[in-house]
C-alpha positions, 0 to 999 in steps of 0.5 A: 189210617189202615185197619185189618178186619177178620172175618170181614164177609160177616154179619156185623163186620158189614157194617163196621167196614161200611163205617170205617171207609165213610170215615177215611179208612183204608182197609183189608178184608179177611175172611175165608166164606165159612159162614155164608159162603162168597158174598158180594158187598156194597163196598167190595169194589171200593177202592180203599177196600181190598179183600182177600179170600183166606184164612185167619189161622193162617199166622203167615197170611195174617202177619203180611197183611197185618204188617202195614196196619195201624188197627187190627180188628178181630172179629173171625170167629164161627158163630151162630144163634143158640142152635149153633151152641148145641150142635157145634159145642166142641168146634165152637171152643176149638176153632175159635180159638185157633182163630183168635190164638193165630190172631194175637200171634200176628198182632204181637209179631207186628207190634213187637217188631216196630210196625205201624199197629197201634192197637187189636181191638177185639169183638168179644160178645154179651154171652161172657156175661150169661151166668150174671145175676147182676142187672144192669150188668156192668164191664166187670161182671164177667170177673165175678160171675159164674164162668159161663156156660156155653162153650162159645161164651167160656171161648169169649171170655178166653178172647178176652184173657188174650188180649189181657195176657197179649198186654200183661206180656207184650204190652200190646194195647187192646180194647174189648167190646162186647156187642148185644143183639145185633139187628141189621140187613145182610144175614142169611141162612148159615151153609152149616145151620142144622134144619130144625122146625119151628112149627111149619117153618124152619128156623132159618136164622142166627138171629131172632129178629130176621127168623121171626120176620121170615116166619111171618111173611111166610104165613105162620099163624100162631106165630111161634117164638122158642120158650116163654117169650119172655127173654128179655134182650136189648136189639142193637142195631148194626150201624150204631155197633159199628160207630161203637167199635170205631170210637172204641179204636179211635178214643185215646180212654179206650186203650186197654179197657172194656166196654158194652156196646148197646141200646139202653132198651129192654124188650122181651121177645113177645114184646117184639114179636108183636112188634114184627106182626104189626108191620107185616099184617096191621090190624090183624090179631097176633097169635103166639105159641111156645117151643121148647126152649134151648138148654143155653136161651139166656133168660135176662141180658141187659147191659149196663151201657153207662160206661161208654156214655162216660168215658167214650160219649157214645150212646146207641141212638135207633130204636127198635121201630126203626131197626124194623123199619129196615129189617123187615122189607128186607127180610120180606123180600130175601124170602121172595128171592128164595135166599131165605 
């Protein structure tokens, strides 16, 4: 099998190409280092593995590389934690969907004219979801909330309508998968990330998890968290998600559905801030304060995963405790090497 990923230098497309070559993938890398900037892989010398350093509106470029493919995951999106939703609100809509437009262009154009591809399966994300009321909130949710608010969820949820429109007109079969709160190592700072203080530290992850690491290991005491710390999440970690999204292009009963990909888990940012004091400094008493919340700092997000246990028997097994265990060591030594 061969599988075209966009996006492939980022954060959770990282450990999704790690899994899909461990399972006998061949696979084509694109990414155009818009986030990070040029990053070397684990796998980037594999032989099974072929990058190339382009654009994924580019609808030429995505049909040649997508033409031998019998998977096509699109995962290319600018993207960022919830600062990036406020200083970036326009690009957010604009250049995702350019992306994800050029994409099923491609992904149509091959599946129309007898090509391998089998199937697009597209990394939605849990922010359809931000306007629910309904917890655990089910695949379905998004049809009966409030539209979004954020434009990068509205631009999610469109991500969705075009793998809907893309079947109801081409028949082009899809999956979504909507991911929650990735944890994993191998995020750095943003190159367009606008410097915004978080007591003496500066916020200088997409993420909660790897940003609090950092402010710990750099001394801060209180330790800030942004709003009440009482946002409760559910931290997923990157290897589950990534055999997540293979199931979910392998699974004969995955073929034009939905699905949250998720620890059951809950855990408030308190709880987890707790959590990340007690590795780096046992013993210690921690000491939280609050800044000021985001206008679009979800309050609740927790999924209803019992879908996926169902129809797809795949569960997220790592807990939190071992997230950490990874997360922390490397997080502590990213800022010890200057990259964070």
């Amino acid at each position: 099998m061969k599988a075209l990923v966009t996006g492939s230098a980022g954060f959770i497309a990282g450990y999704l190409v790690e899994e899909l070559l461990a399972n006998g993938y061949e696979v084509v890398g694109i990414d155009n280092f818009s986030k990070y900037g040029p990053v070397e892989k684990s796998y980037s010398k594999h032989p099974r593995y072929r990058f190339v350093e382009g654009d994924a509106k580019d609808v030429r470029l995505m049909k040649e590389l997508v033409a031998d493919c019998d998977h096509l995951v699109a995962g290319a999106a600018m993207i960022g934690g919830i600062s990036y939703f406020h200083e970036f609100a326009y690009d957010l809509l604009a250049e995702n969907e350019r992306i994800i437009a050029a994409t099923f262009d491609a992904a149509i154009w091959a599946f129309t004219n007898k090509k391998p591809l089998k199937k697009i399966t597209v990394l939605s994300s849990s922010m359809v979801y931000e306007s629910t009321t309904v917890y655990p909130t089910p695949e379905g949710a998004q049809l009966s909330s409030p539209p979004p608010m954020s434009t990068y969820g509205f631009q999610k949820l469109a991500c969705e309508y075009f793998a809907r429109g893309a079947h109801e007109q081409y028949k082009l079969p899809y999956t979504l998968v909507r991911p929650f709160n990735c944890v994993g190592i191998g995020e750095k700072r943003a190159k367009n990330d606008r410097e915004v203080m978080s007591g003496n530290v500066k916020l200088a992850m997409s993420h909660v998890v790897p940003d609090l690491v950092q402010k710990v290991v750099k001394g801060q005491d209180p330790l800030r968290i942004l709003g009440s710390g009482d946002q409760v999440r559910h931290y997923t970690y990157g290897g589950d998600l990534a055999k997540g999204i293979r199931v979910c292009m392998e699974h004969p009963a995955a073929v034009n559905e939905d699905f949250n990909i998720s620890t059951p888990e809950s855990t408030d940012v308190r709880t987890l801030a707790t959590a990340i004091w007690k590795k780096l400094k046992p013993g210690q008493p921690v000491r939280l304060e609050s800044d000021p919340p985001f206008k679009y700092d979800v309050q609740k997000r927790v999924p209803d995963v019992s879908k996926s246990e169902r129809v797809l028997g795949f569960q997220c097994a790592t807990s939190l405790d071992k997230m950490l265990d990874e997360v922390v060591p490397w997080v502590k030594q990213q800022v010890e090497l200057g990259n964070i």
